[in-house]
C-alpha positions as a printed Julia matrix, in Angstrom:
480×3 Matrix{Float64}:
 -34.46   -8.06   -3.69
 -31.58   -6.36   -1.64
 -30.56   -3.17   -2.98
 -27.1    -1.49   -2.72
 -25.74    1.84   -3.45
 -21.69    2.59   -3.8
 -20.85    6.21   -3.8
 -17.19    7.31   -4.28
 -14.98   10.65   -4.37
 -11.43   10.63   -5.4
  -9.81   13.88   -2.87
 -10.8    14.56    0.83
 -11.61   18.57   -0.72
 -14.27   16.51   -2.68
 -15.93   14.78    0.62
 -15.48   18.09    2.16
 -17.53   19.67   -0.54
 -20.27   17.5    -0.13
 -20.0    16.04   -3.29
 -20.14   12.48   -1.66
 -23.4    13.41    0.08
 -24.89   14.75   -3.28
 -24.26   11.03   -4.6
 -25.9     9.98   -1.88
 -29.14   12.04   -2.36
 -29.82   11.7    -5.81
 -29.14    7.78   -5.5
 -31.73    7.34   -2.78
 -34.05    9.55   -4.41
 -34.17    7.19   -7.45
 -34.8     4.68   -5.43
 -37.5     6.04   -3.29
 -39.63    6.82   -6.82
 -39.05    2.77   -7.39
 -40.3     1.85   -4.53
 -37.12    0.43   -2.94
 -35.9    -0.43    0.3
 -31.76    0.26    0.79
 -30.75   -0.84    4.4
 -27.73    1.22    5.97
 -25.51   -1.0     6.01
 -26.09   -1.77    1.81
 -24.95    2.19    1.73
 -21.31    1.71    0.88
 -18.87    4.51    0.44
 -15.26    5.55   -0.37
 -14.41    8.89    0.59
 -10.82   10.06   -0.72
 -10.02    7.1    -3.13
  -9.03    7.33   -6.77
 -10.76    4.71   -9.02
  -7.65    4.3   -10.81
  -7.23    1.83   -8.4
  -9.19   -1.42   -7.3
  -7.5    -1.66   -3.25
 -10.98    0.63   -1.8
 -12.62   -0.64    1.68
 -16.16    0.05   -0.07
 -15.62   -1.71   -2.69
 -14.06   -4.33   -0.76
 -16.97   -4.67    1.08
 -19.63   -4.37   -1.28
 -17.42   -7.21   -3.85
 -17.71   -9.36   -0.48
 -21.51   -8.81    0.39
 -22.45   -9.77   -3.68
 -20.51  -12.9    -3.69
 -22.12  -13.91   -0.62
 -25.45  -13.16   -2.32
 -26.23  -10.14    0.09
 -26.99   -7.76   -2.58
 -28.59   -8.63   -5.54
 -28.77   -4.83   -6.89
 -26.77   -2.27   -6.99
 -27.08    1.66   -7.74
 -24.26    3.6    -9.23
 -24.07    7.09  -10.14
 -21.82    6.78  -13.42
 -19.48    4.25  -14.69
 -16.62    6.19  -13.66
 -17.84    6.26   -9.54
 -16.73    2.31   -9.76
 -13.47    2.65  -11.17
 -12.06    4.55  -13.67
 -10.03    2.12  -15.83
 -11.84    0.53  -18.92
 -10.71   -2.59  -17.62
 -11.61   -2.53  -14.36
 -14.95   -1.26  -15.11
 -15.48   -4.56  -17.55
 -13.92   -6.99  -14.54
 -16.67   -5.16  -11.96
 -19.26   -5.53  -13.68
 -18.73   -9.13  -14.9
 -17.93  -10.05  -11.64
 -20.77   -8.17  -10.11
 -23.53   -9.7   -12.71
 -21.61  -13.38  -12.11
 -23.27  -13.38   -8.92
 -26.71  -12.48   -9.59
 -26.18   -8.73   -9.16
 -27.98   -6.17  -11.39
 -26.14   -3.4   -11.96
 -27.97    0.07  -12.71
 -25.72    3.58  -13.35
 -28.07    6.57  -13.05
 -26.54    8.68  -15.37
 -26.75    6.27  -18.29
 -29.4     3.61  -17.66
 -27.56   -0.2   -19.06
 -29.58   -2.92  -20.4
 -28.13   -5.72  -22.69
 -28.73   -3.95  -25.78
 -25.89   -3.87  -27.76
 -25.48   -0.02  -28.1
 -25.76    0.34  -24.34
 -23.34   -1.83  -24.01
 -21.37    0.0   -27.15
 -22.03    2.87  -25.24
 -21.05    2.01  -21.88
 -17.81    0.64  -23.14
 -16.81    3.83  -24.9
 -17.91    6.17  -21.83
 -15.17    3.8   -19.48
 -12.7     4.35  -22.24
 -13.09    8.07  -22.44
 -12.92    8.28  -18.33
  -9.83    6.53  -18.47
  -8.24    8.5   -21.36
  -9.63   11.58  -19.44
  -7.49   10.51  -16.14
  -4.61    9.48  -18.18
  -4.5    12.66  -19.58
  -5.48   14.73  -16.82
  -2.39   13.13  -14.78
   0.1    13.58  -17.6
  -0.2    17.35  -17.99
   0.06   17.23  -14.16
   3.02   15.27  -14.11
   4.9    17.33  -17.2
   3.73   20.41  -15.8
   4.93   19.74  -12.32
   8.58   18.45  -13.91
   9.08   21.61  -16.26
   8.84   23.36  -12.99
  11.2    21.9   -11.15
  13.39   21.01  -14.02
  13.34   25.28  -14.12
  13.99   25.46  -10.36
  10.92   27.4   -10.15
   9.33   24.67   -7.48
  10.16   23.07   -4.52
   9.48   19.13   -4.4
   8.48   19.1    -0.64
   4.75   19.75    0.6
   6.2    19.78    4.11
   8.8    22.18    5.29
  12.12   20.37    5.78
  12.5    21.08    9.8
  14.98   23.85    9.85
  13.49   25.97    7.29
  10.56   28.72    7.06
   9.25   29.58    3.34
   6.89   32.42    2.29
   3.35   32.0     3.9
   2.06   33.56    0.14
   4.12   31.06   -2.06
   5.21   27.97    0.42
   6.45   26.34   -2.67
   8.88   29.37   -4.0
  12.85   28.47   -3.38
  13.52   32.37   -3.54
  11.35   32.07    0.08
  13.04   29.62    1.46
  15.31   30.92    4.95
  16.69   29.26    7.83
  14.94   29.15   11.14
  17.83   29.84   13.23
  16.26   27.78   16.41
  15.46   24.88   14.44
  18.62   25.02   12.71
  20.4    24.89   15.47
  19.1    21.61   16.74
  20.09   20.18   13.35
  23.17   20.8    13.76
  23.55   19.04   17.0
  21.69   16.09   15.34
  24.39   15.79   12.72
  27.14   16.26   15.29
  26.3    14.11   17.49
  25.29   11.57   15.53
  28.14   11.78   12.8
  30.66   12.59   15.39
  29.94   10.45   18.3
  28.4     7.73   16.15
  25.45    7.08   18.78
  22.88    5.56   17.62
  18.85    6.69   17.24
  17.44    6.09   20.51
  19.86    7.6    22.28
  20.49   10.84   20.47
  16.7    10.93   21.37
  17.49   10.71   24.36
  20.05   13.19   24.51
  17.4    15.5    22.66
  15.09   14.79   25.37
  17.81   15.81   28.27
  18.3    19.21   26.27
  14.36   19.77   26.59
  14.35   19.91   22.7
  10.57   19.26   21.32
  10.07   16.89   18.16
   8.85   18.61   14.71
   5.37   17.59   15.89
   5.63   19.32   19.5
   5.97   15.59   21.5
   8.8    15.01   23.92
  10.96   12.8    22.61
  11.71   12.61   19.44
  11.02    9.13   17.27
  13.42    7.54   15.16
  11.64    7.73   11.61
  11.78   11.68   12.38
  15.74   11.33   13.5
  16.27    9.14   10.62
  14.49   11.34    8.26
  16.44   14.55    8.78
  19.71   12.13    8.82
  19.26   11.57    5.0
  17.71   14.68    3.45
  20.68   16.41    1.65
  18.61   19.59    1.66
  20.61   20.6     4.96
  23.54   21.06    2.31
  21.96   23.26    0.35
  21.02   21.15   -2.24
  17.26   19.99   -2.98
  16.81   16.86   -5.02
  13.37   15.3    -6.43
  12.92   11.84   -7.2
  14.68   10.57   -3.88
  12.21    7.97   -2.92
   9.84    5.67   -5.33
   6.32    4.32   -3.98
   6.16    0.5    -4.15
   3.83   -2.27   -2.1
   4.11   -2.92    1.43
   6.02   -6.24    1.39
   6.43   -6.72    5.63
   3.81   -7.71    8.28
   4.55   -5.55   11.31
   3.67   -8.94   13.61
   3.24  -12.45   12.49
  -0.68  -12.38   13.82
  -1.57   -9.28   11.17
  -1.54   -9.56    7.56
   0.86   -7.42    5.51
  -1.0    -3.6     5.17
  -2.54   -2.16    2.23
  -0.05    1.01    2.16
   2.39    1.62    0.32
   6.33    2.0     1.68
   8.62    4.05    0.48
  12.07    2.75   -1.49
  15.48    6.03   -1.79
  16.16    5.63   -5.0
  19.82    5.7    -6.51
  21.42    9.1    -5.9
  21.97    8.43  -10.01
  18.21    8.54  -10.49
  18.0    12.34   -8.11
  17.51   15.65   -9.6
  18.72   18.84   -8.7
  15.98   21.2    -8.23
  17.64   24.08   -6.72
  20.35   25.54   -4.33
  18.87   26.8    -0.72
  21.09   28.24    2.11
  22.93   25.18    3.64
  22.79   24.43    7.66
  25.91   21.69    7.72
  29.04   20.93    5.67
  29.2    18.19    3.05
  31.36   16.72    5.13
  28.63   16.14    8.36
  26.15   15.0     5.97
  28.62   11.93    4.47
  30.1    11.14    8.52
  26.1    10.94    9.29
  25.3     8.58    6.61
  28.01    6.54    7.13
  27.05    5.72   10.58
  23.74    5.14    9.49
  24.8     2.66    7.41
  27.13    1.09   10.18
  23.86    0.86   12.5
  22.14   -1.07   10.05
  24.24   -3.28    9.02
  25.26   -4.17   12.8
  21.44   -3.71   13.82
  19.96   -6.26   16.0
  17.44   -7.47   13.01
  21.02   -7.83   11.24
  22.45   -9.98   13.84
  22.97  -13.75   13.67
  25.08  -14.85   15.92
  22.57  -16.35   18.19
  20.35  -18.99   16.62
  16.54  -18.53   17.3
  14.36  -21.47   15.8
  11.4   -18.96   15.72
  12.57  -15.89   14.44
   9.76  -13.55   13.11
   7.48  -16.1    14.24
   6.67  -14.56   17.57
   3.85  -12.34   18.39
   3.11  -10.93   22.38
  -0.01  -12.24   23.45
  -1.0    -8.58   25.38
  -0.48   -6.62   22.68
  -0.63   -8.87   19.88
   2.86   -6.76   18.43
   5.84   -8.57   16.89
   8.77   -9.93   19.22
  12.1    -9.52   18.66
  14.95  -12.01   20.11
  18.06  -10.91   22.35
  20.28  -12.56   24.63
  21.19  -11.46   28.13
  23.64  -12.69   30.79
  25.71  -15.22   29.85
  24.05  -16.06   26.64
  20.35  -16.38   27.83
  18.2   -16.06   24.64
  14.43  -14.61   25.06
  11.88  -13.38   23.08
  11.01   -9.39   23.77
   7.87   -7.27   22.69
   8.89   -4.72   20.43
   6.51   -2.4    22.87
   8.28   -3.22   25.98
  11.57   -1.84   24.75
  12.7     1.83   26.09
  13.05    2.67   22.58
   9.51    2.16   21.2
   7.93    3.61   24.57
  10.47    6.57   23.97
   8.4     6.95   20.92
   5.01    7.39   22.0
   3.78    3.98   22.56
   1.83    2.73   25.23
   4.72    0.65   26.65
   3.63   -3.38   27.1
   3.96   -5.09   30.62
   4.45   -8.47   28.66
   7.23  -10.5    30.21
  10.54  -11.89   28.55
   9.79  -15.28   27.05
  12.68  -17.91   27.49
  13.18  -19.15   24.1
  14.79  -22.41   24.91
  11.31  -23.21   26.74
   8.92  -21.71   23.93
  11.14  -23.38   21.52
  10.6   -26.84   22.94
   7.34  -26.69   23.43
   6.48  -25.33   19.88
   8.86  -28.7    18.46
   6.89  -30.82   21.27
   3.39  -29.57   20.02
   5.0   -29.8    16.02
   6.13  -33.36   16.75
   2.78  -34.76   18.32
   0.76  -33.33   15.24
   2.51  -34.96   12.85
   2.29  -38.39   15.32
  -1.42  -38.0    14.31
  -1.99  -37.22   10.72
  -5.82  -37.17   11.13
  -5.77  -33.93   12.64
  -3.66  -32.71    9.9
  -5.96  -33.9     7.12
  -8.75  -32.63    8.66
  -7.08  -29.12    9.24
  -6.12  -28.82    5.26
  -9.69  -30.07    3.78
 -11.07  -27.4     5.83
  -8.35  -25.22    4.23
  -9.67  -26.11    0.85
 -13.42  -26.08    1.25
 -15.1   -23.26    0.98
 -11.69  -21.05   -0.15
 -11.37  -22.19   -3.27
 -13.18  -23.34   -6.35
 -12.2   -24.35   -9.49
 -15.26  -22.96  -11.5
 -14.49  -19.6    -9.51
 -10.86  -19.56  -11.2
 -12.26  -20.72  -14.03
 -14.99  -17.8   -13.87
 -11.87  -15.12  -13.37
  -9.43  -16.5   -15.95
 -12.42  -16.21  -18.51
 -12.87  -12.49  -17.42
  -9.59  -11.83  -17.82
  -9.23  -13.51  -21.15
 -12.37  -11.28  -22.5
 -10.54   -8.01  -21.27
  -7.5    -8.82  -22.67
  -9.43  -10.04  -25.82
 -11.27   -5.93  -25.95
  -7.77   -4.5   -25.21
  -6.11   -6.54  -28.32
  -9.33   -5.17  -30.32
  -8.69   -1.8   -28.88
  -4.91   -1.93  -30.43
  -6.25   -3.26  -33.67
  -8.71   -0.17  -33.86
  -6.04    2.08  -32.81
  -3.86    0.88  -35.7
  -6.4     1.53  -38.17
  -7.04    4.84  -36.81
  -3.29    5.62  -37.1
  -3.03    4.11  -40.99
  -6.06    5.96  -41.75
  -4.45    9.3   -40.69
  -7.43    9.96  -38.14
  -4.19   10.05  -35.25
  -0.74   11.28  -34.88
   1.95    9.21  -34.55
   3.28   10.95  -30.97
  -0.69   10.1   -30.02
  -1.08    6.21  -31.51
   2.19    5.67  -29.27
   1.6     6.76  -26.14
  -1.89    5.05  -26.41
  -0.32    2.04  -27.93
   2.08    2.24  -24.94
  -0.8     2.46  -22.25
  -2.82   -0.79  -23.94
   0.31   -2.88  -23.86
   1.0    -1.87  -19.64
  -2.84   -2.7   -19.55
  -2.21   -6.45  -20.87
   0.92   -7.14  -19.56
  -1.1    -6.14  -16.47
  -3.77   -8.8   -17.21
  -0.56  -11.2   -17.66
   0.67  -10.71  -14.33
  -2.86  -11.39  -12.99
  -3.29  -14.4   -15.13
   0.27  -15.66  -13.6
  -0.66  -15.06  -10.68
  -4.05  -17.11  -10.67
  -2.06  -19.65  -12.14
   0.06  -20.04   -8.6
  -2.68  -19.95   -6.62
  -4.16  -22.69   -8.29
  -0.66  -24.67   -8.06
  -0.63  -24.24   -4.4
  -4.15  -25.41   -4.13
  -3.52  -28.16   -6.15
  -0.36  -28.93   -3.76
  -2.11  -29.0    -0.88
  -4.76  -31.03   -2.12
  -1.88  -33.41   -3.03
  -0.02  -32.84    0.28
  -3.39  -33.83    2.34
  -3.91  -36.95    0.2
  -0.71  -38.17    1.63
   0.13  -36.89    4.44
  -0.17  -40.1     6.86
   2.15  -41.72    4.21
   4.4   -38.95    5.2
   3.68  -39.19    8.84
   4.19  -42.97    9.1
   7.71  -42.48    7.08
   9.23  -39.47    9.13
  10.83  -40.14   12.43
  10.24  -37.96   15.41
């Protein structure tokens, strides 16, 4: 029997504190005194990750190694080292146990007796209720602070600005670094005034010998961009700018779309006003500069389409494996560019890509060539989307996650029900039985979305299979 262990820490200043390794010891330990045998590669870890969340490489990896029967036991510390959430504990572990795993926290020993399993429920509910609670009093201690004006929102100095070294967080420290400052005032100038856009204003900040924030050469344009829409150079510094939502864009159409999360302004409606701090340019500067921001993107070359391109975002370079962008040259010649070969990218750091320009009228007529003759031969096609299905998808593994999902969503409606009782019987407040009431219902309406979502899945899979069935029907009728 293969044995696993899964050790996690939520902060970096917990890995650095060896609390990770401590895991690690007492874990192995254990399993010395049972006689077992835990390859290195069955030692899976997550170093910095909150289980509030499910999107871990260690627990990727060990969720992949079970379900291909790798592992058929695994060693936990406590319930709340695999995830924090009630629910996600419950999914885990059903999942986990699905597959033949045996699951075994230290801490608190589980068999199938019902009060272990009363137990372990009630110990995930209380780590959850712990973290909720934990990050509320963060959260409305960290707003009644700025609300008072008493903190500063940023964890990074703004460049331009030097605060106390003792309280790096205190607006009464906050002063202007007159070097700095001056080179943010020629950013706004030039770029407000002269309306020139990113790349070259980098350039013009690498003719004046000007370092970046980070000490590089030439400046990039996130940086640029960056001090181009933080109103603190007014003398005004606003919270809630920016919002934290799911990467949505694959930087090239050869990598899938990244696990980290982008960052959305938010309406200036939705900004507070934290406090006043000396100002380095005029309202004024700060509007012309946003302005032409807006200008550039809306005449941007990813904005442009008055050339058609049959494969837009559909090109990747073959060198570098980046995404390609199109342009036309000369007298209307249209090609496909790396994004790394460009002056502006290399300006930035990059390693810049030898990759030549790619005629599109050629790429495109070979792609329609090669698109035409599969469809000619519809066996090829059939056999490509069978392999698609087999082995990807199973209905008794939807089947096996809809259930799960049904059960946890069955425990959170029982968790409301006791919560109401509690509430009648006068054992909670009312402020109390609704915020938890609140927190249940995100919990299933999150199990909702999941359940939608399996639902798609299993329509596409269900159109394919269709699609494949006839396909040389639809091959015989289409002309090409």
């Amino acid at each position: 029997m293969n044995t696993a262990i899964y050790i996690r820490v939520s902060t970096q200043r917990q890995a650095q504190a060896q609390t990770i390794e401590q895991q690690l010891e007492q874990l192995q330990s254990y399993a010395n005194r049972q006689g077992w045998q835990i390859a290195q590669e069955h030692i899976l870890r997550d170093e910095g990750y909150s289980g509030a969340h499910l999107n871990r490489p260690g627990l990727d990896r060990l969720r992949d190694q079970v379900a291909m029967a790798q592992i058929n036991r695994l060693l936990v510390l406590a319930p709340d080292r695999l995830a924090r959430n009630f629910v996600h504990q419950t999914l885990l572990v059903e999942e986990l146990q699905s597959h033949g795993c045996q699951v075994e926290f230290l801490e608190r020993p589980m068999s199938q007796d019902p009060h272990d399993q009363l137990l372990l429920q009630i110990r995930g509910v209380v780590a959850e209720y712990e973290r909720t609670l934990i990050a509320e009093r963060m959260r409305r201690g960290r707003l009644s602070k700025l609300q008072a004006g008493t903190l500063l929102p940023w964890t990074v100095i703004p460049y331009g600005y030097s605060c106390s070294v003792e309280h790096p967080r205190d607006p009464a420290g906050v002063e202007i670094n007159p070097a700095q400052a001056a080179v943010v005032r020629e950013i706004f100038s030039r770029y407000g005034t002269e309306q020139i856009s990113l790349v070259q204003l980098s350039r013009h900040l690498h003719d004046l010998g000007v370092p970046s924030p980070t000490g590089k050469d030439y400046w990039t344009r996130s940086s640029l961009r960056s001090i181009l829409k933080n109103p603190c150079y007014t003398g005004q510094v606003f919270t809630n700018r920016t919002r934290s939502c799911p990467a949505q864009r694959r930087r090239s159409a050869l990598k899938p779309i990244g696990h980290k999360s982008s960052t959305r302004q938010q309406d200036s409606s939705e900004w507070l006003l934290v406090c006043q701090i000396p100002a380095i340019i005029s309202q004024e500067q700060f509007d012309a500069a946003q302005m032409n921001l807006r200008h550039n993107q809306q005449f941007g070359r990813r904005n442009n389409k008055t050339h058609e391109y049959l494969l837009r975002t559909l090109v990747s370079c073959g060198q570098c494996q980046s995404s390609c962008f199109s342009c036309t040259r000369g007298k209307g010649y249209r090609y496909y560019v790396c994004t790394h070969r460009t002056a502006k990218n290399h300006l930035e750091g990059n390693d810049q890509c030898t990759a030549p320009y790619i005629p599109a009228q050629q790429l495109e007529n070979i792609v329609w060539s090669d698109l035409c003759a599969a469809l000619q031969h519809s066996e090829s096609i059939t056999q490509v989307m069978e392999q698609l299905q087999t082995g990807q998808w199973l209905p008794q593994e939807l089947q096996a996650r809809v259930a799960q999902l049904q059960r946890a969503q069955s425990a959170l409606q029982q968790q409301l029900e006791r919560l109401t009782q509690a509430y009648l019987s006068n054992v909670i407040q009312l402020e109390e039985y609704k915020r938890r009431r609140a927190e249940l219902e995100n919990q299933v309406q999150t199990l909702i979305v999941q359940k939608k979502q399996l639902a798609l899945q299993a329509q596409q899979k269900l159109e394919i299979a269709n699609l494949a069935h006839g396909i040389e029907e639809f091959c015989g009728v289409a002309e090409w």
